[in-house]
Structure formats: structure tokens, C-alpha cells
C-alpha positions in Angstrom: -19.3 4.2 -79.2 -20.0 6.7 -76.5 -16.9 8.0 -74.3 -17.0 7.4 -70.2 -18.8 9.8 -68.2 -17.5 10.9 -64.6 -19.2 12.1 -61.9 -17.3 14.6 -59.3 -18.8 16.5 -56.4 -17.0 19.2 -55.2 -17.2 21.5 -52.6 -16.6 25.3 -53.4 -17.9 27.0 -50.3 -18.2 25.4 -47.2 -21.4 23.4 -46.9 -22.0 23.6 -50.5 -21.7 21.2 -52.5 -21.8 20.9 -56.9 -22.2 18.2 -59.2 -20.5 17.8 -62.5 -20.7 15.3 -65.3 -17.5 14.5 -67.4 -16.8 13.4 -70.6 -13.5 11.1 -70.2 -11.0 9.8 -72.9 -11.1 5.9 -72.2 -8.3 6.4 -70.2 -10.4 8.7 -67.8 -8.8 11.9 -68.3 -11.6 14.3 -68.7 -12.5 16.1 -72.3 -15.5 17.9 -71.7 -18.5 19.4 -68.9 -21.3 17.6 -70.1 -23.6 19.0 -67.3 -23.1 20.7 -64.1 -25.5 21.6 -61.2 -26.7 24.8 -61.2 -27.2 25.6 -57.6 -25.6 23.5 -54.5 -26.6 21.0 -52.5 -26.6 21.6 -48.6 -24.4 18.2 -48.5 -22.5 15.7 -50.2 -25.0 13.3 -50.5 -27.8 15.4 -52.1 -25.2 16.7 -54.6 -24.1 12.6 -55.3 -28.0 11.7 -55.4 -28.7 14.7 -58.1 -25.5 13.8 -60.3 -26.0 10.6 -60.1 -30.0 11.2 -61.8 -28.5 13.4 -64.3 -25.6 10.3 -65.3 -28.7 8.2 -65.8 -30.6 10.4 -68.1 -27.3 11.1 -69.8 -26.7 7.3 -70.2 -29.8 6.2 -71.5 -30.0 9.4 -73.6 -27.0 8.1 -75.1 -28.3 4.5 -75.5 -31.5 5.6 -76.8 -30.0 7.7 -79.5 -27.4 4.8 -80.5 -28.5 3.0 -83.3 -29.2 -0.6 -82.9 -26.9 -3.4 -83.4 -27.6 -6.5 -85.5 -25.1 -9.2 -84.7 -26.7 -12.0 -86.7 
């Protein structure tokens, strides 16, 4: 089973704005970076839009590499 992945935008510097993907414990506390933007977005919503891609890929990375389950 895969842990829970977070997504946080922060903003460092006025008007500048970073994404960063979390690995959580199942309560939600984080354990890891998994990704982080490299450069930053000129607002909150382009930085939520590009995290938000990279949680996707991330996700079905993760699904894609799970093995599949035979309940029958």
C-alpha cells in the first residue's frame, strides 16, 4: 500500500509562489519531499495547477507500478 501524498503551496518571497509534494504517515504528518517545484509560480493558482499535475503523475505512477490484485 502506498502512503498519502500532500500537496502545500507556499509562498517564500512575495509573489512567488512553490509547490511541494509530501509523503504523509496515514495520520498525515509528513515523512518525506517527494517533489518540489523548481522555480515559482507568479501566483497561487499556477503553483496549485502545477502541483496538482505532478500529484497526478505521482499517483498513477504509483498505481501503475502496484501490482495487481486478484480478489477471486
Amino acid at each position: 500500500m502506498n502512503n498519502p501524498i500532500k500537496l502545500v503551496v507556499d509562498e517564500p518571497a512575495p509573489g512567488s509562489f512553490i509547490w511541494t509534494l509530501l509523503e504523509t504517515d496515514a495520520g498525515g504528518a509528513p515523512r518525506k519531499v517527494l517533489r518540489a517545484a523548481e522555480f515559482g509560480a507568479d501566483t497561487y493558482e499556477a503553483a496549485l495547477a502545477a502541483g496538482t499535475r505532478m500529484m497526478d503523475a505521482e499517483i498513477r505512477k504509483n498505481v501503475t507500478a502496484s501490482p495487481a490484485r486478484n480478489d477471486s
